[in-house]
C-alpha angles and dihedrals in degrees: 000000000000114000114199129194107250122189130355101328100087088065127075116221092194091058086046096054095044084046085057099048100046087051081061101044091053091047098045123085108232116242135236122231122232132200123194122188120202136250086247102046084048088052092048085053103056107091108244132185088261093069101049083051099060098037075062103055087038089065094043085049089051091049092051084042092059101037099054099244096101115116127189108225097220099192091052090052090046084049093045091050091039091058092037086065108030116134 
């Protein structure tokens, strides 16, 4: 007894579709990423005067840190967070 495939069975939708995609890849030109960097980024990467003043006071901060003598001012912080969410 011959048995023949009959009807859609005998075909494999998951080849075809690979077939498919690798007929597109081949066709297709590949494409070159860009990256653009703004205007602001480019400002906050330039080095100020600013900068060089707060590395500075962080060191200070690092040598009081490490030395004990640091103290935290409680009523500046309270004020600080007070005036950052004030509505």
């Amino acid at each position: 007894m011959k048995i023949n495939n009959l009807g859609t069975s005998g075909i494999n939708p998951y080849k075809r579709q690979m077939n498919k995609l690798e007929n597109m890849s081949k066709t297709s030109k590949p494409t070159i990423d860009k990256v653009e960097i703004s205007s602001t980024a480019k400002e906050m990467r330039q080095v100020t005067s600013y900068s060089v003043e707060r590395q500075e006071k962080v060191e200070k901060l690092k040598v009081q840190l490490e030395n004990g003598n640091y103290k935290v001012d409680t009523r500046e912080v309270a004020q600080s967070l007070y005036n950052f969410y004030k509505i």
